[in-house]
C-alpha positions as CSV (number, residue, x, y, z in Angstrom):
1,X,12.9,-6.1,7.5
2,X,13.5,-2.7,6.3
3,X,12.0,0.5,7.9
4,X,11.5,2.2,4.2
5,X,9.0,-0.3,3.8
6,X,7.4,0.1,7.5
7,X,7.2,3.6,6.9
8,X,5.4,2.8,3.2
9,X,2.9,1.3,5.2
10,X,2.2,3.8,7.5
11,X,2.5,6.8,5.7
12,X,-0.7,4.5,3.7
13,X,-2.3,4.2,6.6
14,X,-2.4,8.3,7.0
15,X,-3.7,8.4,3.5
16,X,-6.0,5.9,4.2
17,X,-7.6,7.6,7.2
18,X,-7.6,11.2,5.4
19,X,-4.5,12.1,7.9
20,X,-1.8,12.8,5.0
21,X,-1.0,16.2,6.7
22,X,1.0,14.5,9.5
23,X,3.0,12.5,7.1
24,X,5.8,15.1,7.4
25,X,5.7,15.0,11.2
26,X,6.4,11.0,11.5
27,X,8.9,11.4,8.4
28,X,11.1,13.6,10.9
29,X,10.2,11.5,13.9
30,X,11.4,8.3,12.3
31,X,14.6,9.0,11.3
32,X,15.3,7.8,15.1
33,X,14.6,4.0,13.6
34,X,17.2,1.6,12.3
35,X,17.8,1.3,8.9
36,X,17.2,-2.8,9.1
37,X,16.5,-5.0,11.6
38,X,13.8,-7.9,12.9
39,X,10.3,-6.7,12.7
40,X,10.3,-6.9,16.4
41,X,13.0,-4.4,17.0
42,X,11.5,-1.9,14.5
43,X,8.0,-1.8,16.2
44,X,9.6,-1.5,19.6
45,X,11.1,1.4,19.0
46,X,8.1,3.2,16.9
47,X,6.0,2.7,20.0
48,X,9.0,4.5,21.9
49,X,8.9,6.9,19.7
50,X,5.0,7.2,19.8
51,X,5.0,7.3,23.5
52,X,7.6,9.7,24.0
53,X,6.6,12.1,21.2
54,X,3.4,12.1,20.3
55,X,1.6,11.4,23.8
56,X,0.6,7.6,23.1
57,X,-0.2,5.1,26.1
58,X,1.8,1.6,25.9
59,X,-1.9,0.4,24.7
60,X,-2.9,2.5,22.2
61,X,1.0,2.5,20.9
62,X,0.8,-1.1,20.0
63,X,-2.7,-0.6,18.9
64,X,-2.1,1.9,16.2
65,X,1.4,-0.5,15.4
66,X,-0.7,-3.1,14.6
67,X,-2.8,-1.1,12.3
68,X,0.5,-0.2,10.6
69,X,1.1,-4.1,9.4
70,X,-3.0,-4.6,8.7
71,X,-3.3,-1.7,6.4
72,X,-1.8,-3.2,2.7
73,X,-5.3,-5.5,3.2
74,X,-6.9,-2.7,2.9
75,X,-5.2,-0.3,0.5
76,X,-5.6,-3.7,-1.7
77,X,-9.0,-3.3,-1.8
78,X,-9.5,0.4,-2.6
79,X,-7.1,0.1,-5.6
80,X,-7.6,-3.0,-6.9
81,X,-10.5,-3.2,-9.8
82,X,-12.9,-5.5,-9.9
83,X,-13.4,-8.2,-13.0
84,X,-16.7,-6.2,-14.2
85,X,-14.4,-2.6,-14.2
86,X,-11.6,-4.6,-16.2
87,X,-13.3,-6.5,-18.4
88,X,-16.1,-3.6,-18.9
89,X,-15.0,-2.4,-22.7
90,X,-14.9,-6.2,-24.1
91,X,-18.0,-6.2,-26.6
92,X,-17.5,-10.2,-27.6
93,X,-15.4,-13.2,-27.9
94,X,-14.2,-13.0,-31.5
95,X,-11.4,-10.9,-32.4
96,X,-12.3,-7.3,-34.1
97,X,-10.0,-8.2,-37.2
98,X,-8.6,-11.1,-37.8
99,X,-5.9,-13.5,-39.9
100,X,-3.1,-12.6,-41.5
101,X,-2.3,-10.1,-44.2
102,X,-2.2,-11.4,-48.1
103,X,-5.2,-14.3,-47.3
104,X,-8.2,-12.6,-48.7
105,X,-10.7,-13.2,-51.1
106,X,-9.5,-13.8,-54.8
107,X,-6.3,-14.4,-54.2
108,X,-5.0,-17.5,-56.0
């Protein structure tokens, strides 16, 4: 996995929570992270780097790592339209003009 897509996901999660302001913060703060690497090793070191830095326990570390990987449900939801908002300026089935050009009345 690659941490430019970890840190997608959390700087969503800051949005999501109304926290955009610390966005900057983590950006400097995780330039400590591989570039790739198993999902494992990149969530190790962001609690590290939680722990060490921002004051985290080892529980709440893994809590809020978790939350990381569970926000694109979320951020899903909020931008995602429903079928009545898509489909909400369709008056009726048939087609507002129709056939092709040179087919009209009168002409053969």
């Amino acid at each position: 996995m690659k941490t430019i897509r970890f840190k997608r996901r959390l700087f969503g999660l800051l949005e999501l929570n109304d926290r955009g302001d610390l966005i900057p913060l983590f950006s400097k703060k995780l330039k400590k992270l591989p570039r790739e690497g198993e999902k494992e090793v990149i969530l190790k070191k962001f609690e590290e780097i939680l722990m060490d830095d921002f004051g985290f326990s080892k529980s709440q570390s893994r809590i809020f790592s978790k939350n990381v990987y569970g926000v694109e449900k979320h951020r899903h939801k909020i931008k995602s339209k429903t079928l009545k908002e898509k489909f909400k300026n369709v008056k009726g089935s048939r087609p507002v003009q129709g056939g092709s050009p040179g087919l009209g009345k009168g002409k053969s």
